[in-house]
C-alpha positions, -999 to +999 in steps of 0.1 A: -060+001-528-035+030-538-013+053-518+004+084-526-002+122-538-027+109-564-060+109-567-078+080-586-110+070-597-127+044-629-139+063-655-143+060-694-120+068-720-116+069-753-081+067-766-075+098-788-055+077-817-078+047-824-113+061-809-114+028-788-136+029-760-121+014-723-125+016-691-099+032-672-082+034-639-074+071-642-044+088-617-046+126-610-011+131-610+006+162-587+041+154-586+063+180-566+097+158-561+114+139-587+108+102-569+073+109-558+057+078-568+022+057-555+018+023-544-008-004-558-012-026-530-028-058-537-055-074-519-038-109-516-004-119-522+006-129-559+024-157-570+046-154-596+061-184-595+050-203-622+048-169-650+068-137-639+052-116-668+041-079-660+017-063-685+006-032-682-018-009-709-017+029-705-013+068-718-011+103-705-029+139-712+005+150-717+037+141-724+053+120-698+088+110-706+094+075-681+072+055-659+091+032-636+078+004-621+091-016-590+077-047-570+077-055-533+067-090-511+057-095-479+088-091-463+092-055-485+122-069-509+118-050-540+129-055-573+150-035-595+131-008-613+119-018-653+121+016-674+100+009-702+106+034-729+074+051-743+072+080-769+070+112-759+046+126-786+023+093-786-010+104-772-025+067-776-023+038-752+009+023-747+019-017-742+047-027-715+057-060-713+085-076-693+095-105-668+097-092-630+130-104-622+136-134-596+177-124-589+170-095-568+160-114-539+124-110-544+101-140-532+080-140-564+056-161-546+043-134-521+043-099-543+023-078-526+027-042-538+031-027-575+049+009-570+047+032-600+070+064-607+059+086-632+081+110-654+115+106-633+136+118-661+157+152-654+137+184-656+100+160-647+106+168-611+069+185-608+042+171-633+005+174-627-014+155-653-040+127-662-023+088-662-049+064-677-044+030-668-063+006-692-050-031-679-025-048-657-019-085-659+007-103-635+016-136-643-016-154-651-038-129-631-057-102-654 
């Protein structure tokens, strides 16, 4: 399930650079405040425990200059936010890879929620565009 000002639906979509063929989780974006953001909010808990590696496949209509990504457990503890750095003129899907971090006082055994901030740089405040997400892998969970 997702929350926020975004609207979302699985469609197909072929990435403009390579002509490869995927399905997609694709997010209407309308973005009117700089830290609008929407929550993925998993079904079960996820336990990282044993592999804290986040993976996550996507690309944009248009160019979006960040995407931040924060986790919450059960008891709402989130993580610091992971600023992967994507190019701005890249039209293809992009590849982010990093370790959710276990210092923040996250219980990486009960992760519950995935929230995603697009295009929080200055001067993104408003965006409306197309995010298309391709693949998410937590841990050893695709």
């Amino acid at each position: 399930a997702t929350t926020g000002k975004f609207i979302h639906s699985v469609v197909s979509d072929t990435d403009p650079v390579t002509g490869e063929v995927v399905s997609a989780l694709k997010m209407a974006v309308n973005k009117t405040g700089a830290f609008d953001f929407y929550t993925v909010v998993f079904p079960q808990d996820i336990n990282l425990t044993a592999n804290q590696t986040f993976i996550i496949r996507y690309r944009c209509d248009d160019e979006v200059p960040s995407f931040h990504f924060r986790f919450r457990d059960a008891t709402n503890n989130a993580t610091v936010e992971y600023r992967p750095t994507i190019s701005k003129t890249y039209k293809g899907y992009n590849e982010a890879i990093f370790q959710v971090p276990t210092n923040t006082g996250l219980n990486v055994a009960t992760i519950k929620r995935l929230l995603v901030y697009p295009s929080t740089d200055a001067g993104y405040a408003a965006y409306q565009g197309n995010i298309y997400i391709d693949y998410v892998r937590l841990g050893s969970s695709a």
